[in-house]
C-alpha positions in Angstrom: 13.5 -20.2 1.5 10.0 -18.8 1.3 11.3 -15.6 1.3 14.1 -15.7 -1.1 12.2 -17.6 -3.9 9.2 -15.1 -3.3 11.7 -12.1 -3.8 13.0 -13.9 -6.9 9.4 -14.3 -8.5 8.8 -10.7 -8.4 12.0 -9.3 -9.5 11.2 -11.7 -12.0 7.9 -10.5 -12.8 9.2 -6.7 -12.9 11.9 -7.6 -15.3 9.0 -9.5 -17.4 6.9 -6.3 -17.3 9.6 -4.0 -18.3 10.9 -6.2 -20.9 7.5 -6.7 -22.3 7.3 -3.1 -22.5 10.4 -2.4 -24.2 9.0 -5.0 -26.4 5.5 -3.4 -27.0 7.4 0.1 -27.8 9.6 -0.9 -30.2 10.5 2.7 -30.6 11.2 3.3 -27.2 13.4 0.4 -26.8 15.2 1.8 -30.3 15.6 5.1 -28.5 17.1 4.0 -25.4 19.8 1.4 -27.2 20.5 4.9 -29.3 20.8 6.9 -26.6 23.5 4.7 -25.1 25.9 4.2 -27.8 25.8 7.9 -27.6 27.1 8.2 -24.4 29.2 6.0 -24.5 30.7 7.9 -27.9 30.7 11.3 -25.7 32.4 9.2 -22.8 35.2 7.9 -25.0 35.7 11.3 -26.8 35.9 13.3 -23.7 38.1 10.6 -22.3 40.4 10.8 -25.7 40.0 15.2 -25.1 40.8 14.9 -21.7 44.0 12.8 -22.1 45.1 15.1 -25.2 44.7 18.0 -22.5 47.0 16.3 -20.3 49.6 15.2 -22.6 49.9 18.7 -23.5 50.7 20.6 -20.4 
């Protein structure tokens, strides 16, 4: 029990940090929620390529 809720304080305080720090670079934070929607475009339209390819043979 000791263990476990000492594990769960420091992933706790980690995620606290790293949120904290997303929140102190706000254009970091902007970047990275960017940088996902594009690749999650690139997966869908090299899912959508990939599927016309295979259609066509």
């Amino acid at each position: 029990m000791n263990i476990d809720s000492s594990e769960f304080y420091i992933s706790h305080i980690t995620d606290g940090i790293f949120d904290s720090f997303l929140d102190s670079n706000r254009y970091l934070r902007n970047f990275y929620s960017v940088l996902k929607v594009e690749i999650d475009i690139c997966c869908e339209f090299f899912v959508h390529v990939f599927k016309i390819n295979a259609t066509a043979e």
